[in-house]
C-alpha positions as CSV (number, residue, x, y, z in Angstrom):
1,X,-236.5,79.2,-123.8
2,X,-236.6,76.2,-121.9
3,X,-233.9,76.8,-118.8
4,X,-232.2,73.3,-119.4
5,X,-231.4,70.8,-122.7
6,X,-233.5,68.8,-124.2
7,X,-232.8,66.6,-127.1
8,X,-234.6,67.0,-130.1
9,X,-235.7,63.1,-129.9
10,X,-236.7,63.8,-126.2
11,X,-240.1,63.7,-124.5
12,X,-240.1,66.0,-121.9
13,X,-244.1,66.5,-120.2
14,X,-242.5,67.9,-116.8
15,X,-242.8,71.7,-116.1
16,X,-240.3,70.8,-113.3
17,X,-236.5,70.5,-114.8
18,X,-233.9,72.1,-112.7
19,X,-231.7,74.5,-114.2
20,X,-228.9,72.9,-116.8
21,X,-229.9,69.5,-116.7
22,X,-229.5,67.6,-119.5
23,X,-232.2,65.0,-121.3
24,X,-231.3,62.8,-124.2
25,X,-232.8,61.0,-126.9
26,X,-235.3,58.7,-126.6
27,X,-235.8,60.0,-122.9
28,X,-239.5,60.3,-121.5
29,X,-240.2,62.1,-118.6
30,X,-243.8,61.9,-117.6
31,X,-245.6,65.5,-116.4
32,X,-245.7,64.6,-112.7
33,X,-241.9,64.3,-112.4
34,X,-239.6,66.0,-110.6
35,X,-236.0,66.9,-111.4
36,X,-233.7,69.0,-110.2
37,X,-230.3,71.2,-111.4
38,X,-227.2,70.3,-113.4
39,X,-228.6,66.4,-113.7
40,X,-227.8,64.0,-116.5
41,X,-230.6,61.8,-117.8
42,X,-229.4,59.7,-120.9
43,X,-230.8,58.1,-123.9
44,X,-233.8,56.0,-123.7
45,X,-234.1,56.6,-119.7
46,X,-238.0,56.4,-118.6
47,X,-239.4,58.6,-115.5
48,X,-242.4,57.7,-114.1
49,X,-244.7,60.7,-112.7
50,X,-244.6,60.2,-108.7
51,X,-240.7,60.5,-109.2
52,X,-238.2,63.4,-107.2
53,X,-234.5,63.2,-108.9
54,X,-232.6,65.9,-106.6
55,X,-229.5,67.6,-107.7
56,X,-226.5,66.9,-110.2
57,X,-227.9,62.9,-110.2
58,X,-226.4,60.8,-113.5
59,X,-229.1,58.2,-114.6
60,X,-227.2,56.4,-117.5
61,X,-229.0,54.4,-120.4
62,X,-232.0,52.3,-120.2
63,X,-233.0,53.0,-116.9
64,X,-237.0,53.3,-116.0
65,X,-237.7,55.2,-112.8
66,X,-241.4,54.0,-111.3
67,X,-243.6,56.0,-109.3
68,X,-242.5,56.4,-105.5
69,X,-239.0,56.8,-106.2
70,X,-237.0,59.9,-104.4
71,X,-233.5,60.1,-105.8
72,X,-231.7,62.5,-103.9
73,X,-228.8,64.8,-105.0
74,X,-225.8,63.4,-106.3
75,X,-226.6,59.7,-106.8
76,X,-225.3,57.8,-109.6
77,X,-227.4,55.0,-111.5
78,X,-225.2,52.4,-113.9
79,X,-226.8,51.6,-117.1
80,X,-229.9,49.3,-117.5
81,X,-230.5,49.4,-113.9
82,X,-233.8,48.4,-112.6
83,X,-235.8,49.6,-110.2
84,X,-239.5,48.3,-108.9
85,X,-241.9,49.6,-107.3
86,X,-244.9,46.9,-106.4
87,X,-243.7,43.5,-104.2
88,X,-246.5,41.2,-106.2
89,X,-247.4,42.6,-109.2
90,X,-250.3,41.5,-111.0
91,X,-251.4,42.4,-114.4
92,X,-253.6,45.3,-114.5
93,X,-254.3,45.2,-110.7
94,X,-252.0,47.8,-108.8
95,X,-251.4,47.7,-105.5
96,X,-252.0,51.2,-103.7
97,X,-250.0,52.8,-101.9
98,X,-247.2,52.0,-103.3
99,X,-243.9,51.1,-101.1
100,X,-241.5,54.3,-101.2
101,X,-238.1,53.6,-102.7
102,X,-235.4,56.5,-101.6
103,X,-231.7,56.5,-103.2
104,X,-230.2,58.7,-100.4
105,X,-227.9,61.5,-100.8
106,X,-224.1,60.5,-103.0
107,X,-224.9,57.0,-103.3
108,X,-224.3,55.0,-106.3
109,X,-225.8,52.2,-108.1
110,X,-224.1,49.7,-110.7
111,X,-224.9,48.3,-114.3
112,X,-227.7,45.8,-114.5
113,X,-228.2,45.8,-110.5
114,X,-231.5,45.6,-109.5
115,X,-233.7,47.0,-106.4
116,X,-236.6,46.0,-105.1
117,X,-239.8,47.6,-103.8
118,X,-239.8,50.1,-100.5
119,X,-235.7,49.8,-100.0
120,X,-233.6,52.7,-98.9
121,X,-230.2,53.0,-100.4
122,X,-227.9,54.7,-97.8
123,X,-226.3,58.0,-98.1
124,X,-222.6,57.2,-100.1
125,X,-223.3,53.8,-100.4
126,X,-222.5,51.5,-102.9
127,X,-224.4,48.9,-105.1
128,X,-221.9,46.9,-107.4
129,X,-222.8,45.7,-110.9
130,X,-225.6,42.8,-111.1
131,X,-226.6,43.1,-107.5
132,X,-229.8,42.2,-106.8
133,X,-230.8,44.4,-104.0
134,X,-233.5,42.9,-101.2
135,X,-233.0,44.2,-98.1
136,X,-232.2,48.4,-97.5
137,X,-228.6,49.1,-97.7
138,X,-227.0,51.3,-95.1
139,X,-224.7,54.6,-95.0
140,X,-221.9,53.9,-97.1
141,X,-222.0,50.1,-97.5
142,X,-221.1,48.4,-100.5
143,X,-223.2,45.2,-101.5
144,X,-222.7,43.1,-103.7
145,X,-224.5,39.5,-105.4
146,X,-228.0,38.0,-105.6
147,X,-228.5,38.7,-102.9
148,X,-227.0,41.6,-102.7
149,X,-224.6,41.2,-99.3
150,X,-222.3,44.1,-97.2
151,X,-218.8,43.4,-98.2
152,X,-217.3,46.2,-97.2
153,X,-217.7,50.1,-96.4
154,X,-217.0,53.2,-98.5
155,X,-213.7,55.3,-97.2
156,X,-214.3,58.7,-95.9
157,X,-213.7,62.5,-97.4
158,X,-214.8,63.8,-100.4
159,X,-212.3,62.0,-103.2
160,X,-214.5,61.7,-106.5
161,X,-213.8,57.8,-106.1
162,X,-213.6,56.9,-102.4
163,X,-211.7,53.7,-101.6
164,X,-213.0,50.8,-99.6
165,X,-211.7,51.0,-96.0
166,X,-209.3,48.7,-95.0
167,X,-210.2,46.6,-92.4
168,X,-207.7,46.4,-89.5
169,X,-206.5,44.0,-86.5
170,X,-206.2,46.7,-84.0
171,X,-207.3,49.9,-84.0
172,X,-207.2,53.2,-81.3
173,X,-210.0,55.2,-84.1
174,X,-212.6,57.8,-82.2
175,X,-212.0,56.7,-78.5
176,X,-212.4,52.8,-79.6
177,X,-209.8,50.9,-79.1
178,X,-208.9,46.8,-79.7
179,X,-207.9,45.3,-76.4
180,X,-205.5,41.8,-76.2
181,X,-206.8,39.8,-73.6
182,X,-204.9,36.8,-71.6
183,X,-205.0,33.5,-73.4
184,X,-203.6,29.9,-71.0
185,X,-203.5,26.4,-72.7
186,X,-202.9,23.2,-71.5
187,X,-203.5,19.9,-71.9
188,X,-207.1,20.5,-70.7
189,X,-207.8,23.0,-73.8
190,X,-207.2,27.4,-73.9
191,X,-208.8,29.7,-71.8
192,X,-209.2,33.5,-72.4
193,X,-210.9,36.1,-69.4
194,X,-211.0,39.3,-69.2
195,X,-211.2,41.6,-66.0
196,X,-212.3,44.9,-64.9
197,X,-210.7,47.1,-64.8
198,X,-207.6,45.2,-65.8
199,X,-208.7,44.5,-69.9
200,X,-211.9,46.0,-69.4
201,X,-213.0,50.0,-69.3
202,X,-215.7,49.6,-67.4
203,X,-217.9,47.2,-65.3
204,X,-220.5,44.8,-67.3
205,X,-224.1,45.2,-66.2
206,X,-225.3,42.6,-68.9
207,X,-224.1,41.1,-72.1
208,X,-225.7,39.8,-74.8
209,X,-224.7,36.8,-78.1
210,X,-225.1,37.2,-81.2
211,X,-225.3,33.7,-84.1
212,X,-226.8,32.9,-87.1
213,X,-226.6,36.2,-88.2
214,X,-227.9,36.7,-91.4
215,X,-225.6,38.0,-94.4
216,X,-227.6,40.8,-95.6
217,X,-227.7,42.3,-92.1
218,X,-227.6,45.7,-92.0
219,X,-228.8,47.8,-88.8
220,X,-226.0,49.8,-87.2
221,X,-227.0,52.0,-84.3
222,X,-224.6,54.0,-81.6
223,X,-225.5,54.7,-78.1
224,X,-226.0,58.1,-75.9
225,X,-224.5,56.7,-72.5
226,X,-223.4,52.8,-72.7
227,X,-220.0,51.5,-73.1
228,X,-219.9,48.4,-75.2
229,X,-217.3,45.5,-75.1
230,X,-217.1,43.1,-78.8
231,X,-215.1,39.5,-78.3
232,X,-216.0,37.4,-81.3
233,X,-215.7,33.9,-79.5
234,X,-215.9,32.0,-82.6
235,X,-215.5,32.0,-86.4
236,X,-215.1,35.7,-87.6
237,X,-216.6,39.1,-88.7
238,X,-215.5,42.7,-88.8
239,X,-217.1,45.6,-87.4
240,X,-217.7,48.7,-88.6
241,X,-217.0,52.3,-86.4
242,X,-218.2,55.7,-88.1
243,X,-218.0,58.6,-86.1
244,X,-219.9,61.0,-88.7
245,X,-217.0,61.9,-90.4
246,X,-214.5,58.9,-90.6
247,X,-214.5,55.2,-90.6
248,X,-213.0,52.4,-90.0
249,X,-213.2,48.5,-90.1
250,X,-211.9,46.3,-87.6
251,X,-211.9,42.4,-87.8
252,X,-212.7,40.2,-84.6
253,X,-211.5,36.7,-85.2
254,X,-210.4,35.7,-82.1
255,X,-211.2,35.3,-78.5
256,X,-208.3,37.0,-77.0
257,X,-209.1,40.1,-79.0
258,X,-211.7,42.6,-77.3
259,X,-212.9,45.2,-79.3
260,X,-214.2,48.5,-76.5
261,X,-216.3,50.7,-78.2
262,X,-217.5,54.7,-76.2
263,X,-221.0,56.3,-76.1
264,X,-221.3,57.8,-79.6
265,X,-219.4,56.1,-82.2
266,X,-221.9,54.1,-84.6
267,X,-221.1,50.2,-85.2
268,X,-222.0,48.0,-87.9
269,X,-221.5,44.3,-87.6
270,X,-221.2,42.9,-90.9
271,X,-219.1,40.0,-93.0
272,X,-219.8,37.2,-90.5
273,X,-219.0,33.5,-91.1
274,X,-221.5,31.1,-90.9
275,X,-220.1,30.0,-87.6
276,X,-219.7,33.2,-85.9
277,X,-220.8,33.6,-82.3
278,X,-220.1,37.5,-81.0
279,X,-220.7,38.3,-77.1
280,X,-221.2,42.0,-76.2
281,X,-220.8,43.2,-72.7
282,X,-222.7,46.0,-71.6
283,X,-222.0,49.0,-69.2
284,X,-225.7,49.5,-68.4
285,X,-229.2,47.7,-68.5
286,X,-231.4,47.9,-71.4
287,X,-232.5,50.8,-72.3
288,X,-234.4,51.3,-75.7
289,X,-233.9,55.2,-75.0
290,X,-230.3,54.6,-75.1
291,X,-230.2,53.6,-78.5
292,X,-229.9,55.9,-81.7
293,X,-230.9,53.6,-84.2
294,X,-231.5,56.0,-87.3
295,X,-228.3,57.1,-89.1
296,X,-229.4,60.4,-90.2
297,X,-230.1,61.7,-86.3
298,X,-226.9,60.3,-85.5
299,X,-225.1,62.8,-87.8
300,X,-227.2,65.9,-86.3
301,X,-226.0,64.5,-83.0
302,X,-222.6,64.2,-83.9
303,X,-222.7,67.9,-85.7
């Protein structure tokens, strides 16, 4: 007796169904798949055969899941939800390898939204209804539109339905804290500075400006040893600052606000205007080795 359900109407060819999981009418999963425990698969939901579903993953109805797909455990997929798996498809002529698509770890995915080849989906991110998905999504994001762009972050904990975090004007979260810096007008125009160590923590080896930053950015990264200082010098966007556990969203949107950020607290810049022009000050010279750039090793760090 098979060790999990399958529907009368179902077409299971996999020798690999985790214990408990559930397969519904009209469902057809192909012998190479994998699948793991306590997972729902629902009716008329197609997996390919170079497919990994991890553990206690919903896939609703009318979903197809191609080959190089790695779902990991506890992802939710909407209804009619499409993935792909080759960037120009041609009739009858495949392109090999395929690009790998990875849902990561507690992340969700709406109705009718839409991913496309060789994306990672963050872990506990979030992909709204209709989104049409182009670019990988990081940790906890939530995107949304065609194209799909970050509009916010996940909250943290375990609640079965996190809220968005609020984003904040000031903030004292995980050693980072918003800093009010002098503003003088006249009749010549305003003026804001900043001084060390008066406003600022630490002494600027180099800085760096950010424009034209595109809306589907989504690289965050965190640093061993430097000491960072946001001012947002025109128009407006928010930053986000995850310590592994918590987050929190802060908006710059002004030049006499300076955001100071420690060693070890990953940023993402997200939600820029169209005019936005962010300068960064720096507590050290460049250093590539400085950087942790991959979310994942950031945790293990932070743990």
């Amino acid at each position: 007796m098979d060790p999990f359900f399958r529907h009368p109407n179902a077409l299971v060819e996999s020798a690999t169904i985790g214990a408990r999981t559930r397969i519904w009418a009209f469902a057809h999963v192909l012998p190479g798949a994998r699948v793991g425990e306590d997972c729902n698969l629902c009716d008329h939901v197609f997996i390919e055969n170079d497919v990994v579903i991890g553990d206690r993953v919903t896939v609703k109805c009318g979903v197809q899941i191609w080959d190089g797909t790695t779902i990991e455990a506890d992802v939710f997929i909407g209804p009619n939800a499409t993935f792909t798996n080759d960037p120009f498809p041609r009739s009858r002529k495949p392109r090999a390898p395929m690009p790998r698509t990875i849902v990561k770890a507690g992340a969700s995915i709406g109705a009718n939204a839409t991913i496309l080849p060789g994306l990672t989906i963050g872990a506990g991110a979030m992909v709204g209804s209709g989104a049409v998905v182009t670019h990988s999504v990081p940790a906890h994001a939530i995107v949304t539109g065609n194209p799909a762009r970050i509009t916010g972050y996940t909250g943290s904990g375990d609640a079965p339905h996190p809220s968005a975090v609020p984003v904040r004007a000031v903030t004292t979260f995980a050693g980072a804290r918003t800093i009010a810096l002098p503003r003088i007008d006249d009749s010549r125009g305003s003026l804001s500075y900043a001084e060390a160590p008066t406003h600022l923590p630490f002494t600027p080896q180099r800085y760096f400006v950010m424009w034209d930053v595109p809306a589907h950015v989504s690289a965050g990264r965190a640093h061993h040893t430097l000491h960072q200082f946001f001012v947002c010098l025109k128009g407006s966007c928010r930053l986000m600052l995850d310590d592994g556990v918590a987050r929190e969203a802060v908006l710059l949107d002004s030049p006499t606000l300076g955001l100071y950020v420690p060693p070890l607290l990953w940023t993402s810049h997200y939600h820029s205007t169209p005019e936005t022009l962010l300068m960064v000050l720096g507590s050290n010279p460049y250093d590539e080795d400085d950087y942790i750039r991959d979310y994942d090793e950031y945790l293990k760090l932070r743990a």
